[in-house]
PyMOL commands that place a pseudoatom at each C-alpha (Angstrom):
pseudoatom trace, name=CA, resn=UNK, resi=1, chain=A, elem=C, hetatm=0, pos=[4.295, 5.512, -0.452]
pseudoatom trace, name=CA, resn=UNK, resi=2, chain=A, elem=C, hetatm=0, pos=[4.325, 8.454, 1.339]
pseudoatom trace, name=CA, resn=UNK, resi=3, chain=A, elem=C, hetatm=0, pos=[7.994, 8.520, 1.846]
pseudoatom trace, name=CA, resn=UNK, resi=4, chain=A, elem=C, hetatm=0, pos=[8.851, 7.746, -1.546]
pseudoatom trace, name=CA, resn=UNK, resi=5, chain=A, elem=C, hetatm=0, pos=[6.625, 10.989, -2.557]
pseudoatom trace, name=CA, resn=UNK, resi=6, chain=A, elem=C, hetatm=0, pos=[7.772, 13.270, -0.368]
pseudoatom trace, name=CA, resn=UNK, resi=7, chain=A, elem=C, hetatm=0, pos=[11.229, 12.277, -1.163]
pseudoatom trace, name=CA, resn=UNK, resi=8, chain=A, elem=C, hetatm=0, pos=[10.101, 13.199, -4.997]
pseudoatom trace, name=CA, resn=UNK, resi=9, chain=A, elem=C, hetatm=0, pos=[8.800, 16.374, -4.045]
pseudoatom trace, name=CA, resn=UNK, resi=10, chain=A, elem=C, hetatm=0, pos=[11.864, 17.546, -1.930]
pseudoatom trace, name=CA, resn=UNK, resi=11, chain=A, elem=C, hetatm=0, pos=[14.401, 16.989, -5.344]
pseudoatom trace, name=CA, resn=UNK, resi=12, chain=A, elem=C, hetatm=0, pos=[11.755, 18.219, -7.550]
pseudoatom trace, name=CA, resn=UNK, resi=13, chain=A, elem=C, hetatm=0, pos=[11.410, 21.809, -5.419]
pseudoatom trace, name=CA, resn=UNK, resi=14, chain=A, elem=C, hetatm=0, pos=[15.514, 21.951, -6.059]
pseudoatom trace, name=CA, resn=UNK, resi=15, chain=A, elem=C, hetatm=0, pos=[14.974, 21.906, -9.593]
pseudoatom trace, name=CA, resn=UNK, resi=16, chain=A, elem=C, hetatm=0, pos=[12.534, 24.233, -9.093]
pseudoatom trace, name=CA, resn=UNK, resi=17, chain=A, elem=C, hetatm=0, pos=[12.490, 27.132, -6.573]
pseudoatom trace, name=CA, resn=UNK, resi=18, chain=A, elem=C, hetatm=0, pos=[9.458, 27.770, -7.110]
pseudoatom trace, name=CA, resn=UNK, resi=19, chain=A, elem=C, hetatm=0, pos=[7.059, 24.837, -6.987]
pseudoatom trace, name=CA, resn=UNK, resi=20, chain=A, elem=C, hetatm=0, pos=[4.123, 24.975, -5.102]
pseudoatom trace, name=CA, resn=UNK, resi=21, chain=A, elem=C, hetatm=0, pos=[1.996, 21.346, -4.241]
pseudoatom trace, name=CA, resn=UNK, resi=22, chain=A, elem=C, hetatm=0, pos=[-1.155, 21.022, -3.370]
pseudoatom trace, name=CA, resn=UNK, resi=23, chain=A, elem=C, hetatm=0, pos=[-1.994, 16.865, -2.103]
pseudoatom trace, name=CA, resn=UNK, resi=24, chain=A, elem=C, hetatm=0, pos=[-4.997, 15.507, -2.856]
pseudoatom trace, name=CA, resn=UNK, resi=25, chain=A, elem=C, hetatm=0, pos=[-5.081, 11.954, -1.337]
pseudoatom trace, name=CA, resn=UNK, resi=26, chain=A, elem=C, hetatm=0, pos=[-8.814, 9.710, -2.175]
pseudoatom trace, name=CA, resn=UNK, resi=27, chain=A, elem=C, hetatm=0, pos=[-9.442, 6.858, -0.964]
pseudoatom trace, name=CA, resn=UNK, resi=28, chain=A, elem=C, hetatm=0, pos=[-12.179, 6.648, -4.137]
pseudoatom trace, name=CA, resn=UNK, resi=29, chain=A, elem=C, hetatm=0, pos=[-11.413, 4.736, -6.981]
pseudoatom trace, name=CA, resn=UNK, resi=30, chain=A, elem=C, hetatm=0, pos=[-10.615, 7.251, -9.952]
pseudoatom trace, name=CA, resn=UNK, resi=31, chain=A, elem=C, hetatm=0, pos=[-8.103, 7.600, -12.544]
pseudoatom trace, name=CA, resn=UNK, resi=32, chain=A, elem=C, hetatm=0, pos=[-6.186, 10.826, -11.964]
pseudoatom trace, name=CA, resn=UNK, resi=33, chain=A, elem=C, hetatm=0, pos=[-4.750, 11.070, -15.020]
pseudoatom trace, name=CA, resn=UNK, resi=34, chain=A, elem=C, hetatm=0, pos=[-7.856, 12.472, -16.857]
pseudoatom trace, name=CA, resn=UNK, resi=35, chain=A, elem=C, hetatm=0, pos=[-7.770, 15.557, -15.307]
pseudoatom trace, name=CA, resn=UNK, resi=36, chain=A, elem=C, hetatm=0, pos=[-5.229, 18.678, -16.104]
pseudoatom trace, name=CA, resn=UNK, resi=37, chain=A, elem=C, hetatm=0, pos=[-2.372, 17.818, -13.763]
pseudoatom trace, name=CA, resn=UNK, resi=38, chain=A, elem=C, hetatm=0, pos=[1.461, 18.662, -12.998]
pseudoatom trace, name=CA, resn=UNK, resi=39, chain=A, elem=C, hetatm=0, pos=[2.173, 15.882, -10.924]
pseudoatom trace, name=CA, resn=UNK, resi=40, chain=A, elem=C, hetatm=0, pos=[0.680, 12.112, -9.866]
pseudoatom trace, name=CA, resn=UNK, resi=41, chain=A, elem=C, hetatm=0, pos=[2.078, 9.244, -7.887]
pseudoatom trace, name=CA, resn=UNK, resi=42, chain=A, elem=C, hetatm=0, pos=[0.068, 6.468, -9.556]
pseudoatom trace, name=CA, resn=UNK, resi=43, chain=A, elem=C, hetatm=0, pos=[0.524, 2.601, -9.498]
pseudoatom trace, name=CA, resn=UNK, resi=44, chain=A, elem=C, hetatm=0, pos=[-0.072, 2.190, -13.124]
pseudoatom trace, name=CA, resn=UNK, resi=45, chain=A, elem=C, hetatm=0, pos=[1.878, 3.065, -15.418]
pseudoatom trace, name=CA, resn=UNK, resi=46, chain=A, elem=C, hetatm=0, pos=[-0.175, 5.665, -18.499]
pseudoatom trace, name=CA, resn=UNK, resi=47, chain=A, elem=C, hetatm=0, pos=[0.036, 4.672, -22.024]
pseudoatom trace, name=CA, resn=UNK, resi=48, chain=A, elem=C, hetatm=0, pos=[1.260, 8.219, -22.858]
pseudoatom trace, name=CA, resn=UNK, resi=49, chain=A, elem=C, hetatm=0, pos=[4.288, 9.370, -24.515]
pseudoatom trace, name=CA, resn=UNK, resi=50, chain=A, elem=C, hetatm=0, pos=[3.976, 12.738, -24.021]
pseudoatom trace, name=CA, resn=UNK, resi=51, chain=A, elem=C, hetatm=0, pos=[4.394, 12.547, -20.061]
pseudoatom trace, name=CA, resn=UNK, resi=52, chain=A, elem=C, hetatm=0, pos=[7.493, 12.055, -17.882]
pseudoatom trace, name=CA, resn=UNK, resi=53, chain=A, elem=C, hetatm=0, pos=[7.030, 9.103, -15.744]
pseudoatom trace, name=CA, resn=UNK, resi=54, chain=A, elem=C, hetatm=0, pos=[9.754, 7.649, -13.256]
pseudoatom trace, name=CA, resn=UNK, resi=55, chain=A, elem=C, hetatm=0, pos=[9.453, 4.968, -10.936]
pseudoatom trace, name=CA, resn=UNK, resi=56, chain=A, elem=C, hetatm=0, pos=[9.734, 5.975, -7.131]
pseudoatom trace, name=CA, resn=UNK, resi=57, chain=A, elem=C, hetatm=0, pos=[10.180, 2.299, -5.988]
pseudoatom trace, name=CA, resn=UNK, resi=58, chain=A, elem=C, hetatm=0, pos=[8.470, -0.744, -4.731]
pseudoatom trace, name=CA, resn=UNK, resi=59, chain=A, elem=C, hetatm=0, pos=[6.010, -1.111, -1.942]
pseudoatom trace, name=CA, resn=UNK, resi=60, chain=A, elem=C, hetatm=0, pos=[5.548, -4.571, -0.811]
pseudoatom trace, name=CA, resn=UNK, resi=61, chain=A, elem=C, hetatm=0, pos=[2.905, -5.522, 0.857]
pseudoatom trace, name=CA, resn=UNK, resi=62, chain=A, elem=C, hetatm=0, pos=[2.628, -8.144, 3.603]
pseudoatom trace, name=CA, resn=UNK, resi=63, chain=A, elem=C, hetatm=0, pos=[0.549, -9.500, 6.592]
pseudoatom trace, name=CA, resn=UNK, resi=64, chain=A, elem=C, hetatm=0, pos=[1.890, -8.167, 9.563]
pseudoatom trace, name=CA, resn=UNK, resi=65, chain=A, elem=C, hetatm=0, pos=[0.285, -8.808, 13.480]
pseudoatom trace, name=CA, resn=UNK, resi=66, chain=A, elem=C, hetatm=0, pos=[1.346, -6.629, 16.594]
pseudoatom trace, name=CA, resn=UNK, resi=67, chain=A, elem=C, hetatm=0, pos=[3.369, -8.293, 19.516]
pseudoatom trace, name=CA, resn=UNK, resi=68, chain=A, elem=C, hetatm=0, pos=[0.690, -8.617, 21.825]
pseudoatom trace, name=CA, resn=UNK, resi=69, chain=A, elem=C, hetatm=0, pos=[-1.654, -9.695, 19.281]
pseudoatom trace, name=CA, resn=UNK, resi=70, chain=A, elem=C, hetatm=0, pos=[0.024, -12.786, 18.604]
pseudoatom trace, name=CA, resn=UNK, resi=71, chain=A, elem=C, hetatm=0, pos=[0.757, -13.341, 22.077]
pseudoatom trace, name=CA, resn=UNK, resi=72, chain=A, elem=C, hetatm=0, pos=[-2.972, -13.464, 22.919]
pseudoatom trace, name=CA, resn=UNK, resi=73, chain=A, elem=C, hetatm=0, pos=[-4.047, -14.888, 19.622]
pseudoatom trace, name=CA, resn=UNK, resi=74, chain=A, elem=C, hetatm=0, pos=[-1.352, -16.950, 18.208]
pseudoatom trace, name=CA, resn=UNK, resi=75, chain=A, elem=C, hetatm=0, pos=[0.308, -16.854, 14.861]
pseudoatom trace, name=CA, resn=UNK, resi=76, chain=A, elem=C, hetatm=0, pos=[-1.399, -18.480, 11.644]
pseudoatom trace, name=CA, resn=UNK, resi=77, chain=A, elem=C, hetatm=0, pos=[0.816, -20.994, 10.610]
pseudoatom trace, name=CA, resn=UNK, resi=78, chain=A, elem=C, hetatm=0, pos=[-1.013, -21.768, 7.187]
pseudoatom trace, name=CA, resn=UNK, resi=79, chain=A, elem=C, hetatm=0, pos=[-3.276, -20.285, 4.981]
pseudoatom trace, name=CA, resn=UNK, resi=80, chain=A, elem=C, hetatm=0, pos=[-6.166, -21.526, 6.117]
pseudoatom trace, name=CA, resn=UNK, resi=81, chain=A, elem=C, hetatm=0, pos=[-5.535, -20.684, 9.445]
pseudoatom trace, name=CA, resn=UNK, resi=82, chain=A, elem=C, hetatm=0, pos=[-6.250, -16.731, 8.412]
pseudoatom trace, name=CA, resn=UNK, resi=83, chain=A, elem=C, hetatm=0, pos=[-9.982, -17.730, 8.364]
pseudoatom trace, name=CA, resn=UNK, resi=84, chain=A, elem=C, hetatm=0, pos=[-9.958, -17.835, 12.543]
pseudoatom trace, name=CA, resn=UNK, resi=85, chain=A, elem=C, hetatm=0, pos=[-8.117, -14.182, 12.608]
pseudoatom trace, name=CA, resn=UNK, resi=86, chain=A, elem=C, hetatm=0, pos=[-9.618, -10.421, 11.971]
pseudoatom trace, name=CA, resn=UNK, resi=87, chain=A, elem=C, hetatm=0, pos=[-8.235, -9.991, 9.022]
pseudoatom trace, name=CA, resn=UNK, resi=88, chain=A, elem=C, hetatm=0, pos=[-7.693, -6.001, 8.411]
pseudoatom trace, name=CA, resn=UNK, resi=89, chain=A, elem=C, hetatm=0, pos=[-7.066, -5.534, 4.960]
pseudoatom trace, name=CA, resn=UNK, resi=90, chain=A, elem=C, hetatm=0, pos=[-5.417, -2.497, 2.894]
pseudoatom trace, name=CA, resn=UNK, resi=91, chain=A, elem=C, hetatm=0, pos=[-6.368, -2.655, -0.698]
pseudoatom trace, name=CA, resn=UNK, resi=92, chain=A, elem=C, hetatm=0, pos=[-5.973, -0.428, -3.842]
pseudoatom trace, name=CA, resn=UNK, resi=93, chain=A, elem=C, hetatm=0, pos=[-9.309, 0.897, -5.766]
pseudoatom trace, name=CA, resn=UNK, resi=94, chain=A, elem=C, hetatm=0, pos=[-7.740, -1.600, -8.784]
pseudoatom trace, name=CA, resn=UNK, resi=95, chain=A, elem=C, hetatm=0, pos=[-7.487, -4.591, -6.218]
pseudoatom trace, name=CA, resn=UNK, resi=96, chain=A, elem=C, hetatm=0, pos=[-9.969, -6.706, -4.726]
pseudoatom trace, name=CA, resn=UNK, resi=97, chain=A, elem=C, hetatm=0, pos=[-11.370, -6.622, -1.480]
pseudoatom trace, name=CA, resn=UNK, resi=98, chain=A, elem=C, hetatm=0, pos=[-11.607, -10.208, -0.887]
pseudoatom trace, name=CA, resn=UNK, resi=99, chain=A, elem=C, hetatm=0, pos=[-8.521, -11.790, -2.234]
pseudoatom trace, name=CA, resn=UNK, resi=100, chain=A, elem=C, hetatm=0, pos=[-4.662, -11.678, -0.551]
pseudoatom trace, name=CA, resn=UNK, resi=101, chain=A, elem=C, hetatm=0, pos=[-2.128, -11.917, -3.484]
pseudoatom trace, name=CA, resn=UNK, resi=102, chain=A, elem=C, hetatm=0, pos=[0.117, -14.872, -3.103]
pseudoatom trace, name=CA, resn=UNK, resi=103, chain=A, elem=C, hetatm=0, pos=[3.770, -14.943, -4.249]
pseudoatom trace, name=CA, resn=UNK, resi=104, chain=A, elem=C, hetatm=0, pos=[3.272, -17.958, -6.375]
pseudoatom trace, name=CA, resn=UNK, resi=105, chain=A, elem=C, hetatm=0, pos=[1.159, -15.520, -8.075]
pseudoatom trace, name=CA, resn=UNK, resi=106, chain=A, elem=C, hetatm=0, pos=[-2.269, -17.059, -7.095]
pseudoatom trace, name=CA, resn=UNK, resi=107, chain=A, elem=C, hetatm=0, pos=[-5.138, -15.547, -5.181]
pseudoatom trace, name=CA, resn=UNK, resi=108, chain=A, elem=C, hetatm=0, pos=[-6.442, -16.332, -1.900]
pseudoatom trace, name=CA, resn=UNK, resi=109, chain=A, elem=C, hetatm=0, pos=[-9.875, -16.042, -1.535]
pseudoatom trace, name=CA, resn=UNK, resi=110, chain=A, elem=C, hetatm=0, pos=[-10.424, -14.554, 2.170]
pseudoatom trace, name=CA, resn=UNK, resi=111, chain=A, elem=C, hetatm=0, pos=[-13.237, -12.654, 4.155]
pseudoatom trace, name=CA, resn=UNK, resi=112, chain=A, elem=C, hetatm=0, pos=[-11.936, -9.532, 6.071]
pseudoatom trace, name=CA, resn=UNK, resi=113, chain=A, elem=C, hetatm=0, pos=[-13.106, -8.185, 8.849]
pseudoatom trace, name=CA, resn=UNK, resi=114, chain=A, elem=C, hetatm=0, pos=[-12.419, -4.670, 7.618]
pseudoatom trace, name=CA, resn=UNK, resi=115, chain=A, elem=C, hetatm=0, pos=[-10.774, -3.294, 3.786]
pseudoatom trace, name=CA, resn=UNK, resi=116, chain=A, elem=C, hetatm=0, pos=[-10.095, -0.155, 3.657]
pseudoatom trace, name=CA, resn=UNK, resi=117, chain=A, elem=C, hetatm=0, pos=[-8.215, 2.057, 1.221]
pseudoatom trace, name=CA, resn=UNK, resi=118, chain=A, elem=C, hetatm=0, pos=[-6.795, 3.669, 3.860]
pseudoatom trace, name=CA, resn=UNK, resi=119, chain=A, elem=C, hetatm=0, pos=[-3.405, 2.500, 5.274]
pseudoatom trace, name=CA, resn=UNK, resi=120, chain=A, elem=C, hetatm=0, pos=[-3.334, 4.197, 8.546]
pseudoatom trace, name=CA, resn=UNK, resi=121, chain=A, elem=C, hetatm=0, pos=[-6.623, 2.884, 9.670]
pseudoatom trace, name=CA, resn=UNK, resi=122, chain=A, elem=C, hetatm=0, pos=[-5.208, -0.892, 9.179]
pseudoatom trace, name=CA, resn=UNK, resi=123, chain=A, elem=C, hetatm=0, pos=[-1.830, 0.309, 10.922]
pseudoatom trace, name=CA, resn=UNK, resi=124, chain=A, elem=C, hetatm=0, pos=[-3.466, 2.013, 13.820]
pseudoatom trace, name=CA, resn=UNK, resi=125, chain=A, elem=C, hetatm=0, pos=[-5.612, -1.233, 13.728]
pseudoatom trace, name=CA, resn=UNK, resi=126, chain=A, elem=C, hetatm=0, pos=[-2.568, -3.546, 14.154]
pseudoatom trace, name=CA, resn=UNK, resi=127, chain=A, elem=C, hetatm=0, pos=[-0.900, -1.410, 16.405]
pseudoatom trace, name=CA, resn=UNK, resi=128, chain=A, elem=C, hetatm=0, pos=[-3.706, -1.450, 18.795]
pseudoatom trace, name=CA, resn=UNK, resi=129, chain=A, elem=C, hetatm=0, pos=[-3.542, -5.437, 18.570]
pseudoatom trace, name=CA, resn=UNK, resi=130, chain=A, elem=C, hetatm=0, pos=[-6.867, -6.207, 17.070]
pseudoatom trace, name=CA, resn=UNK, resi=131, chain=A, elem=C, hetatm=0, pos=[-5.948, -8.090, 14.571]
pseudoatom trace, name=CA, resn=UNK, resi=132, chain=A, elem=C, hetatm=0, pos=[-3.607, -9.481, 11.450]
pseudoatom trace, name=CA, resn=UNK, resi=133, chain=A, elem=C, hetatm=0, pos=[-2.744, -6.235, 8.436]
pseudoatom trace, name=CA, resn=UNK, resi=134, chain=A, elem=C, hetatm=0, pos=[-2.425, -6.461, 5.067]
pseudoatom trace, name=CA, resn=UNK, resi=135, chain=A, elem=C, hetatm=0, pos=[-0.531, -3.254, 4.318]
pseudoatom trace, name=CA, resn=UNK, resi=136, chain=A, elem=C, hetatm=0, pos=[2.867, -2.436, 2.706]
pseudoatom trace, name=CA, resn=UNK, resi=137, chain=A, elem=C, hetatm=0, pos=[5.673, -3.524, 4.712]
pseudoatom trace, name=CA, resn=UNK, resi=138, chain=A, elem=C, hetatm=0, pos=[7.543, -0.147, 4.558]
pseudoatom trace, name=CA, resn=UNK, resi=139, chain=A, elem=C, hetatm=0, pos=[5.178, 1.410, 6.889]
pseudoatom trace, name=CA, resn=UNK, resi=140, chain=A, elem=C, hetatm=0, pos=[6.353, -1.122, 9.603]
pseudoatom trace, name=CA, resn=UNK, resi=141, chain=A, elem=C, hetatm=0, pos=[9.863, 0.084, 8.925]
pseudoatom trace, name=CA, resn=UNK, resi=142, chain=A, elem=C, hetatm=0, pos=[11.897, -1.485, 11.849]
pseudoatom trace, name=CA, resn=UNK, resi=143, chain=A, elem=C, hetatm=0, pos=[8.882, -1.709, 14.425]
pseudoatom trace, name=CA, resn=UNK, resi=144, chain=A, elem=C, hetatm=0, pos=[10.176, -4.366, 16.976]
pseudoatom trace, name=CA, resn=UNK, resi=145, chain=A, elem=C, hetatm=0, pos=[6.130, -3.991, 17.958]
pseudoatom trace, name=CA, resn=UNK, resi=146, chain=A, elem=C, hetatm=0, pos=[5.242, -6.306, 14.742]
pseudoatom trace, name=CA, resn=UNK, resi=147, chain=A, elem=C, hetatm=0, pos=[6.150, -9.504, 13.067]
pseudoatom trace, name=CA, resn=UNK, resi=148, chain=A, elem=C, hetatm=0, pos=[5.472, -10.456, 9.393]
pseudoatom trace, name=CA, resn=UNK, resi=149, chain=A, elem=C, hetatm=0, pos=[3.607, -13.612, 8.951]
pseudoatom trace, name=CA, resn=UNK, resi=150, chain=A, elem=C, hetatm=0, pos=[3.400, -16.243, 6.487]
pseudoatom trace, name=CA, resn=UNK, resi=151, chain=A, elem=C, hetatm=0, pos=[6.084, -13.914, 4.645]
pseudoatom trace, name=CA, resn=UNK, resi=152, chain=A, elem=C, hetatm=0, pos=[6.608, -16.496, 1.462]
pseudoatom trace, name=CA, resn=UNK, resi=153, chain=A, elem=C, hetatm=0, pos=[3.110, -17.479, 1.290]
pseudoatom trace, name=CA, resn=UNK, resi=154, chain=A, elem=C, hetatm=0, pos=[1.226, -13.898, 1.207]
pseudoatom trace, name=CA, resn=UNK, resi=155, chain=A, elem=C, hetatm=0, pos=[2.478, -10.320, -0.132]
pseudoatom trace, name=CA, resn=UNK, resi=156, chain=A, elem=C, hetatm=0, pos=[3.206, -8.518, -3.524]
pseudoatom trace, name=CA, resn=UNK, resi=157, chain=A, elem=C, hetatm=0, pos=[5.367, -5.979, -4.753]
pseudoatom trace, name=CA, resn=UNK, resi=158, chain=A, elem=C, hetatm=0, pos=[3.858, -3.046, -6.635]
pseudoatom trace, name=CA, resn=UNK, resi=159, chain=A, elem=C, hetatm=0, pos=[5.791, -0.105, -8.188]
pseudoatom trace, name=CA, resn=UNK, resi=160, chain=A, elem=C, hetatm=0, pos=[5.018, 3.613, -7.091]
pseudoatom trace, name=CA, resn=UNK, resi=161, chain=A, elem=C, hetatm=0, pos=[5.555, 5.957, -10.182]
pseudoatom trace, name=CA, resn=UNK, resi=162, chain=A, elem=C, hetatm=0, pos=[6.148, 9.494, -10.596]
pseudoatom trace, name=CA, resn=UNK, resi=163, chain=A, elem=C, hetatm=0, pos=[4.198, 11.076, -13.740]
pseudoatom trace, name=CA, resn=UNK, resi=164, chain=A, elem=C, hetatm=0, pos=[4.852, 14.669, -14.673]
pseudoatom trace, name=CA, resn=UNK, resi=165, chain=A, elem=C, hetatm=0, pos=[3.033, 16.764, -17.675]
pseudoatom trace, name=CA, resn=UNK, resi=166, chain=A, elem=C, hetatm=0, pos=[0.009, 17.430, -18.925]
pseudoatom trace, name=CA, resn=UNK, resi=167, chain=A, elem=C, hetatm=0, pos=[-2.908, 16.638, -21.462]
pseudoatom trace, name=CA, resn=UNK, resi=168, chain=A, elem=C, hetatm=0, pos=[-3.881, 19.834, -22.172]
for i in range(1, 168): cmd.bond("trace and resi %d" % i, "trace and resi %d" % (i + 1))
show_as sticks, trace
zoom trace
């Protein structure tokens, strides 16, 4: 997400010289929208005409386990075998904290051993190999020092909008 926004920024301070930014990042559920604002990278799209909203691009999210992780611990080769892992997981204020979306659009019910609304905590987490991640694939980029898992079975794409304006 953080890629995709910066990348906004950058064209949006060509089209004007001038722009100044100021990032406010919460992991508290709140809608950002009510406030007087020039600029929001939301997941939801408002139900508002009278803003400019364009879609960044899509984050997908997916379990992920470091190397040496799965080395020590093995690789969950079905759903049920998640229950005998740490399960970190990274979920959005509108999401639960108990649940892994599946691609057959189905729930699984699971218990985590840590959500967080923070994504850097669950990828400094995996990284350090104590445990599996639930956190959008794009912050793995290419990192040979992970492997998806159960990549059909468990993730979900969400699109990252822009939204521009006011509601004064």
């Amino acid at each position: 997400a953080e890629t995709l926004v910066t990348q906004a920024l950058t064209v949006a301070r060509q089209m004007l010289p001038g722009l100044r930014v100021v990032v406010y990042e919460s992991p508290e559920p709140q809608d950002p929208l009510q406030d007087d604002f020039d600029l929001v990278a939301t997941y939801t799209v408002p139900d508002d005409e009278g803003l400019y909203i364009q879609r960044l691009g899509i984050l997908e999210w997916q379990l992920f386990a470091s190397v040496s992780y799965l080395a020590a611990n093995g690789a969950p080769e079905t759903l049920e075998d998640l229950a005998q892992h740490a399960l970190w997981l990274h979920y959005l204020p509108s999401t639960s904290t108990s649940t892994l979306p599946l691609r057959s659009g189905s729930a699984l019910e699971v218990t985590p051993f840590c959500a967080t609304t923070n994504p850097s905590a669950v990828l400094h987490a995996v990284e350090q190999g104590l445990g599996i991640g639930f956190l959008p694939r794009q912050l793995w980029g290419t990192a040979a020092t992970a492997r998806p898992l159960l990549e059909r079975r468990v993730g979900q794409e969400r699109s990252l909008y822009l939204v521009a304006g006011s509601r004064q």
